[in-house]
N, C-alpha and C positions, 0 to 999 in steps of 0.2 A: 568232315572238313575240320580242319583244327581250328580252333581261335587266339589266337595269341595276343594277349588285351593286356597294356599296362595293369589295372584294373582286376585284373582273375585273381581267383585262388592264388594264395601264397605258396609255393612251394615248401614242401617240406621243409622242417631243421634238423638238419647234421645231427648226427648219433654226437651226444654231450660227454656221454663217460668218462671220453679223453680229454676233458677239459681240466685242465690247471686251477686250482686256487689262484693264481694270479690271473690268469686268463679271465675269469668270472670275474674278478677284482675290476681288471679294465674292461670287462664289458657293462659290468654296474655303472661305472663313471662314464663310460660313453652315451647309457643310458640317460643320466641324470644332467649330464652336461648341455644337453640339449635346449633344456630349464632356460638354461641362465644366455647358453652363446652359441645355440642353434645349432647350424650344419657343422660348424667348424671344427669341433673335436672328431665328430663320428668321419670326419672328411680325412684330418690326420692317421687317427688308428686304422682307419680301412687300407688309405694307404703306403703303409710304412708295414701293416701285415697282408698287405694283399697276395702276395706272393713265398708267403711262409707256407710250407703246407701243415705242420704240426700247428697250426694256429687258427685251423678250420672253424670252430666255437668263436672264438673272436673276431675273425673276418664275419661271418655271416650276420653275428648280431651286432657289429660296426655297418653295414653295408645294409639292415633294417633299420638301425635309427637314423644313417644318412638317408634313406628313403624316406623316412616319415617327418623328414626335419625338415628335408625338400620340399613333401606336402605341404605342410604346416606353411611352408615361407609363399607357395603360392596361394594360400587361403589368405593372408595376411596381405599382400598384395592384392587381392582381390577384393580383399574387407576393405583397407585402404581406398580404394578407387569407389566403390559404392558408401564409403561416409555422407556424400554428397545426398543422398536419398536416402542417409539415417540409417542406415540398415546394417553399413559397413561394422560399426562401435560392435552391435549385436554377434557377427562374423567372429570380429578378429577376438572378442572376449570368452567367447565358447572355444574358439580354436585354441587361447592362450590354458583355461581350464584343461581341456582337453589335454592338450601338452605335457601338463603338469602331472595329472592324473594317469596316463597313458605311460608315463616315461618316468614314473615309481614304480608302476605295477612292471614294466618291460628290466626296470634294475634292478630287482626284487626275483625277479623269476630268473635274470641272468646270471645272477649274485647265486641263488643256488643250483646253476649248472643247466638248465630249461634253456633250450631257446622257444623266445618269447616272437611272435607273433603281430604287429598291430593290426587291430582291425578294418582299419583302414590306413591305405600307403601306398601312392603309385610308387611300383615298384622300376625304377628308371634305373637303377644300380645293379646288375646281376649278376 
């Protein structure tokens, strides 16, 4: 019986070779954009190349950091709403670390042609 779980195993990443120096370029700043203005870049780049197929390397690792930007923004929401029992501040400051930390290593790996992986990210974008 299969399981098909937001939540599973990440699927594979695309064979990189064919990736462009500019392609790695914006997938770095898709990564890093995250930082600063969440979903919204990784939301543009996915789709403006969603439908290129020479741009497979960049679709896929636009279409994981709009997945993990998504996470993120429901952790955030979530922290939010538990502030009231203290707990929330705790949430949304690990998630904001995280972010940060997560979405240099993910720009860093894309930057030299890797697709990068998070280790955690419902995957809602496929």
């Amino acid at each position: 019986m299969e399981h098909n779980d937001a939540t599973a195993v990440p699927p594979p990443p695309p064979p990189s070779s064919a990736a462009s120096q500019e392609d790695r370029t914006l997938a770095l700043i898709t990564h890093l954009s995250g930082i600063v203005l969440g979903f919204i870049v990784p939301l543009v780049i996915w789709l403006v190349n969603k439908d290129k197929a020479d741009k497979g390397f960049l679709n896929d690792q636009a279409k994981e950091a709009l997945n993990f930007q998504i996470t993120l923004l429901i952790v955030y929401v979530i922290g939010i709403v538990l502030t009231v029992i203290l707990i929330g501040a705790l949430i949304n400051l690990a998630a904001w670390v995280a972010c940060i930390i997560l979405s240099i290593m993910a720009g860093l790996k894309a930057n030299e042609g890797v697709a990068y992986r998070y280790p955690f990210a419902l995957r809602l974008i496929k």
